[in-house]
C-alpha positions in Angstrom: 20.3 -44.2 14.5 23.5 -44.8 13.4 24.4 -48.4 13.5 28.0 -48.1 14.3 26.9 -47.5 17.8 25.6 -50.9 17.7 28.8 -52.2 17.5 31.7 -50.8 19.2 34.7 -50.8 17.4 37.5 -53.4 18.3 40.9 -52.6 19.5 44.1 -53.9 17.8 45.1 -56.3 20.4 41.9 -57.8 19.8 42.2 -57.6 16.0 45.6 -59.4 16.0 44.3 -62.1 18.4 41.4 -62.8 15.7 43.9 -62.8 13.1 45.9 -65.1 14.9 43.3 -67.6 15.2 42.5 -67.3 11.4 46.5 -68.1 10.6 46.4 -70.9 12.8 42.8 -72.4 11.5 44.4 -71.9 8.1 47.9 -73.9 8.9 45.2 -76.7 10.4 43.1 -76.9 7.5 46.4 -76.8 5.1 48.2 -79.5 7.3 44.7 -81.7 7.4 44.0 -81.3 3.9 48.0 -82.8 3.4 47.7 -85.6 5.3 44.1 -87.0 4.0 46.5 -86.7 0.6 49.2 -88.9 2.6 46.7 -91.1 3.6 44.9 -91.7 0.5 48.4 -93.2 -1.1 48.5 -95.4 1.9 45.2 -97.0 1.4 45.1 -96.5 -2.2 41.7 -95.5 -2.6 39.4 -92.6 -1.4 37.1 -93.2 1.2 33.8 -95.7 0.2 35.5 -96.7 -2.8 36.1 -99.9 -3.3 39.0 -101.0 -5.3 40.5 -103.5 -6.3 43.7 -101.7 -5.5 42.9 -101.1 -2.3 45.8 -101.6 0.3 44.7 -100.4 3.5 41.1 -99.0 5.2 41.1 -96.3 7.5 41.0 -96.3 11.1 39.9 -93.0 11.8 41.7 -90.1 13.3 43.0 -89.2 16.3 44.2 -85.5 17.9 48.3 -84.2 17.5 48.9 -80.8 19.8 51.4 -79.0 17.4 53.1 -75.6 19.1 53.5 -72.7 16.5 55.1 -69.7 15.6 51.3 -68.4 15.7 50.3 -70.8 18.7 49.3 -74.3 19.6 47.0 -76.1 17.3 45.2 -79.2 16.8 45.4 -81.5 13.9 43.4 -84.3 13.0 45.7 -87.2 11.5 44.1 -90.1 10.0 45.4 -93.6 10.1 45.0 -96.7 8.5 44.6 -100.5 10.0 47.8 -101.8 9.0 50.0 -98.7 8.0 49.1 -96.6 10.7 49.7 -92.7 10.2 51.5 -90.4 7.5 54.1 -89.5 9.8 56.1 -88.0 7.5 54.0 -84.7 7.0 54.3 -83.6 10.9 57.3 -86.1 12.0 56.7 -89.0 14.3 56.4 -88.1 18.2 56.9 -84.7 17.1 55.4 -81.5 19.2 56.5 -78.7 18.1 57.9 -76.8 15.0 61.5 -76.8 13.9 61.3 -73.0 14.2 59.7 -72.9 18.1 63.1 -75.3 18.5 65.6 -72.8 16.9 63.8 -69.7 18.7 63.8 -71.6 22.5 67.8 -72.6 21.5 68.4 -69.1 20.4 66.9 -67.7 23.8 68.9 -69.7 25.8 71.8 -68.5 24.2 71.0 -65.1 24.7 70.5 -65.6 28.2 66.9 -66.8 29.1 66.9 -69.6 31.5 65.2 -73.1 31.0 63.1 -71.6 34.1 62.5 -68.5 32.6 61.4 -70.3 29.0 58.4 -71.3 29.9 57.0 -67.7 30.9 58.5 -66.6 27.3 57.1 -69.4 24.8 53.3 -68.7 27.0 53.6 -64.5 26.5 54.1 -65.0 22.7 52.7 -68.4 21.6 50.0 -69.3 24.9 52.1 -72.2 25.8 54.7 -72.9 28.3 57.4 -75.3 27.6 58.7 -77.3 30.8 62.1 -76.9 31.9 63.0 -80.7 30.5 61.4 -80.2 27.2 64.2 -77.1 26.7 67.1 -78.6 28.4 66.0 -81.5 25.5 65.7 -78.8 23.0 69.3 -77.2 23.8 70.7 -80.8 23.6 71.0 -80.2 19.8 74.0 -77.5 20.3 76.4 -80.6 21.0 76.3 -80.3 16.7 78.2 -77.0 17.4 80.3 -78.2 19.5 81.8 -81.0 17.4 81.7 -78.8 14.2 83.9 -76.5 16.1 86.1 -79.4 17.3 86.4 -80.6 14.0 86.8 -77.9 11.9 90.0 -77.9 10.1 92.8 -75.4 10.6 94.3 -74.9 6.7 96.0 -71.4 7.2 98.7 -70.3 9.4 98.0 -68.0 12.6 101.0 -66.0 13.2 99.1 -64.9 16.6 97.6 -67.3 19.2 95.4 -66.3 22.1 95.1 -68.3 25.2 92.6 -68.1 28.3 90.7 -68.9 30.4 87.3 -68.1 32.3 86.1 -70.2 35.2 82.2 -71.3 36.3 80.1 -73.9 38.4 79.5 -77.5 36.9 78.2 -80.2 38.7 80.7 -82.9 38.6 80.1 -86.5 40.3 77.5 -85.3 42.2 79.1 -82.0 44.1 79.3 -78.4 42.4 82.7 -78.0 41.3 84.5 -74.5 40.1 85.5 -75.8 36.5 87.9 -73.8 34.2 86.5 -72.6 30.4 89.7 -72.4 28.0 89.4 -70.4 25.2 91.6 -70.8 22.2 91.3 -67.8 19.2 93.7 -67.0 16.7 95.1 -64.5 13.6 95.3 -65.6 10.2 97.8 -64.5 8.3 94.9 -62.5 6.5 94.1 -60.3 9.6 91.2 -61.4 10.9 90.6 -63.1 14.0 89.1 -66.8 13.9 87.9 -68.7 17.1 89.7 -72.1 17.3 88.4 -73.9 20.3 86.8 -74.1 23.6 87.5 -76.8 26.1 86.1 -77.7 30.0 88.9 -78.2 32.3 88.8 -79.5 35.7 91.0 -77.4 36.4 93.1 -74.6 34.8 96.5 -77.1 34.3 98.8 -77.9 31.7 96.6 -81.3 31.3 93.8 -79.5 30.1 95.6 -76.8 28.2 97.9 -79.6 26.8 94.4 -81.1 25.7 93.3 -78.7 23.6 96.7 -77.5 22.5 97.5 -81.0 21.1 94.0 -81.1 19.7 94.5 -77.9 17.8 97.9 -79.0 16.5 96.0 -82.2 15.4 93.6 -80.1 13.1 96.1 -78.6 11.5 97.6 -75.4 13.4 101.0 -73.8 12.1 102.7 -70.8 11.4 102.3 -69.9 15.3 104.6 -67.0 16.2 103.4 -65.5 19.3 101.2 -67.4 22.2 99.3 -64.3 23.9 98.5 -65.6 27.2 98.8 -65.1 31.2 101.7 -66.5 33.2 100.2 -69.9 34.1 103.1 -72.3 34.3 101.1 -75.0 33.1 99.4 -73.1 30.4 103.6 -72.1 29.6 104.5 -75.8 29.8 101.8 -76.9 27.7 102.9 -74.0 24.6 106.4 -75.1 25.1 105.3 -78.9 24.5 102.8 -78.0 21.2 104.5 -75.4 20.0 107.7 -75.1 20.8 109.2 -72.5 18.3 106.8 -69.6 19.4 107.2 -66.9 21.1 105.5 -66.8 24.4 103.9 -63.1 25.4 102.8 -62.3 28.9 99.8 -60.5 28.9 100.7 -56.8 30.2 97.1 -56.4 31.8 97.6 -59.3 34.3 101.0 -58.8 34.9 99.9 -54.9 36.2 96.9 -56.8 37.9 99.8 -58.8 39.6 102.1 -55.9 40.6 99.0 -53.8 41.8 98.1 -56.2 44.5 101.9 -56.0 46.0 101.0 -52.2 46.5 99.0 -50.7 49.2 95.9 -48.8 48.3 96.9 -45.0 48.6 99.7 -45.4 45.9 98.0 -47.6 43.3 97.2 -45.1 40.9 100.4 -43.9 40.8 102.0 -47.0 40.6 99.3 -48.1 37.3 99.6 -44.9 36.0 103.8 -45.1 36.1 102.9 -48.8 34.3 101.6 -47.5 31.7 104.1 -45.7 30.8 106.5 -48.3 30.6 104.2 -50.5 28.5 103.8 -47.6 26.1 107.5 -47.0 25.5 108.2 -46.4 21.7 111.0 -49.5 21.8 112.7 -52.0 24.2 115.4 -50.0 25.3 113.1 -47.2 26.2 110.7 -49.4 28.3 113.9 -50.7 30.0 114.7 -47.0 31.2 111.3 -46.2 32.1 111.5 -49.5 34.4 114.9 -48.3 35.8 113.1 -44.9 36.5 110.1 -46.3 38.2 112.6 -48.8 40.1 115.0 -45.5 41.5 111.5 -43.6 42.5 108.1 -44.9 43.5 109.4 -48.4 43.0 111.8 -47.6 46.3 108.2 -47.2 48.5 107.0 -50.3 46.4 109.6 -53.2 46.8 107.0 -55.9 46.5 105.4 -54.8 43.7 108.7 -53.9 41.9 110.1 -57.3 42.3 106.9 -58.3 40.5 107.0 -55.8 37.9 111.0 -57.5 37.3 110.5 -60.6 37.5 107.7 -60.5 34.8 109.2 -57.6 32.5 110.9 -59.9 30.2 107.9 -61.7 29.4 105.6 -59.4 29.4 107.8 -57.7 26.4 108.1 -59.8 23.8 105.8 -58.0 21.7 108.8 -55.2 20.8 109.6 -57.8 18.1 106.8 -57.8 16.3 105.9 -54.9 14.2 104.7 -51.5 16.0 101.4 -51.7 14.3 100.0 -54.5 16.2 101.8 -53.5 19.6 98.2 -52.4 21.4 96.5 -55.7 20.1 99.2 -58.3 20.8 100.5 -57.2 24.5 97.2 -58.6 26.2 94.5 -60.8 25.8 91.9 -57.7 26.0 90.5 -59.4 22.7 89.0 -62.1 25.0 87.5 -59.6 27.4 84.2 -59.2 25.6 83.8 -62.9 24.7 84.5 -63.8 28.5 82.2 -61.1 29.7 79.1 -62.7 27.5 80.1 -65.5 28.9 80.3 -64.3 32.5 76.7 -62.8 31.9 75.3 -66.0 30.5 76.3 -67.6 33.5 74.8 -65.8 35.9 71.1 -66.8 34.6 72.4 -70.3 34.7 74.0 -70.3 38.2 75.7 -74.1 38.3 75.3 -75.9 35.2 73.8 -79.8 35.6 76.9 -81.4 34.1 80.3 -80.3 32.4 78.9 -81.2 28.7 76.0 -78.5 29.1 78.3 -76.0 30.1 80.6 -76.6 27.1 77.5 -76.8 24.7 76.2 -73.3 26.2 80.3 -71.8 26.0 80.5 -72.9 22.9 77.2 -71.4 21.3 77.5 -68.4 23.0 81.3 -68.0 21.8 80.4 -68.8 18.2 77.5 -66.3 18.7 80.0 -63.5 19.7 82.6 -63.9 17.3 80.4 -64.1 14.5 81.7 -60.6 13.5 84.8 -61.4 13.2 85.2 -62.3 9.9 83.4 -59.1 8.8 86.4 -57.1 9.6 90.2 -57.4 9.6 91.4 -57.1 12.9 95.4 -56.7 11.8 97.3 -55.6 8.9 99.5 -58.4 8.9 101.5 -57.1 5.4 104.0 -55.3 8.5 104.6 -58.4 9.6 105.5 -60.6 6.4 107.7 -57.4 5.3 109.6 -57.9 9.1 110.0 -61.4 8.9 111.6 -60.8 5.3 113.7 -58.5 6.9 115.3 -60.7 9.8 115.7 -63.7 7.3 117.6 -61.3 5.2 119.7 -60.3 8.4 120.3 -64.5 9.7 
């Protein structure tokens, strides 16, 4: 007979499940055999002996629920009469792993809810985490927060970008729409470099002003062009902070704008005719392309061309700056895919408890998306020293 037929071979899922429970009795024994050392230089002698430098007896032990990587285990920890337990080995009051702490922080991040969590942490670890024990855990993103707000700005940033996103918060008991402003820059280098993020009530030249002013505070200079959209009090609070730069419109809203004075059968020709004049090869030339569109389908259009005037000169700024960066500088495109991670984050959220969770959540998810950034130059910015030598040599 053969005996394997005794004994029918196990399947993987039950071989990793037995392995599991041997990593985990392993990290017990370890962690046990620790503290009994602990404890041992608390009392100052090993159990039964009796010393005369004996400090302490032992009170017996008592059960600690630790959650794993590998799962949830259960430690014996000794304690003494008067010194109590070695703490120190697992951390007082503690439940859980540092690492269970950075993956839950990391998931919520990425988009997994503090309801969803606890189906997550019981699929890969058999235990659920409640929806307070994450919001707790998540808590410890503030640290990014004011590491962001008080990170120093040493080099210049020729190019600032200004924007804003907005969300839910509740705010003195009622759900509020709240405005996210989003502050990222250009260093003289080429590489883009998130600055700050900030929770308005409201889009205003208050809250812009606040943030402004706080990024002057830290340190930024060398501004030459604000990239933004036509908010008057976003414009009021540029003028205030920084006064010698060059304000751009952002091209994308502004053809937003004028395509909402147009009715629906002639918008594509009216954004395609847009284009064009955004993509003139200098000033002049855009000006003749307007003057074009204004004699022909800006006749059927008068709304929309009155909006595409009244906006040109702003929306044009970036002529004066070299050719090269043209594309990148004329809009705030650059925010698009930080907003949309931001947009999608929310959604799994819906209204966020308070105004400080949203900025903590903002904030990591902003820092988590621009994390590339200084992994590849995002200008040549040589065109641009070698114009400005050129107009100083003109004044």
């Amino acid at each position: 007979m053969d005996d394997s037929a005794a004994f029918p071979r196990a399947t993987q899922d039950e071989l990793s499940w037995d392995l599991a429970g041997l990593f985990r009795g392993a990290i017990r024994l370890v962690l046990e055999c620790v503290l009994q050392e602990e404890v041992k230089e608390l009392v100052g002698a090993r159990r039964y002996e009796r010393l005369a430098s004996r400090k302490d007896h032992l009170n017996g032990t008592y059960l600690r629920r630790l959650l794993t990587s590998l799962g949830l285990i259960e430690v014996a920890v000794p304690r003494t009469r008067a010194n109590g337990s070695p703490v120190d080995v697992i951390g007082r009051y503690k439940r859980r792993t540092g690492e269970i702490d950075r993956m839950v922080t990391s998931a919520y991040v990425e988009g997994v809810s503090t309801r969803d969590m606890s189906r997550v942490t019981q699929a890969l670890m058999g235990e659920g985490l409640s929806r307070s024990t994450v919001s707790r855990v998540t808590k410890t993103l503030a640290q990014q927060v004011e590491d962001l707000r008080r990170a120093p700005i040493s080099e210049p940033m020729p190019y600032l970008y200004l924007d804003a996103t907005f969300l839910d918060a509740r705010w003195a008991r009622t759900i509020e729409n709240v405005s996210a402003l989003v502050a990222y820059g250009v260093t003289a280098d080429g590489h883009r470099r998130l600055l700050g993020v900030g929770i308005g009530a409201e889009e205003s030249e208050a809250s812009w002003s606040e943030l402004l002013g706080e990024l002057v505070s830290r340190g930024l200079s060398g501004v030459q062009l604000v990239i933004a959209d036509d908010h008057r009090g976003l414009a009021n609070a540029a003028r205030r902070h920084l006064p010698e730069a060059q304000r751009q419109r952002c091209t994308v809203h502004l053809e937003r704008n004028v395509l909402v004075k147009a009715p629906q059968r002639l918008r594509g020709r009216v954004a395609g005719q847009l284009r064009v004049v955004f993509q003139a090869s200098s000033l002049a030339e855009a000006k003749k392309r307007l003057q074009a569109f204004a004699g022909g389908l800006g006749q059927q259009v008068p709304e929309a061309l009155h909006c595409l005037q009244d906006g040109f000169a702003a929306a044009t700024q970036y002529f004066a700056f070299p050719k090269e960066h043209w594309i990148r500088i004329r809009s705030t495109n650059g925010l698009e895919r930080l907003h949309g991670e931001i947009k999608r984050r929310i959604r799994s959220v819906g209204a966020f408890p308070d105004r400080d969770s949203a900025l903590r959540l903002i904030t990591a998810v902003a820092l988590e998306t621009t994390r590339v950034w200084s992994d590849r130059r995002y200008l040549d910015m040589s065109s641009l020293k070698t114009a400005t030598k050129l107009e100083r040599a003109v004044a």
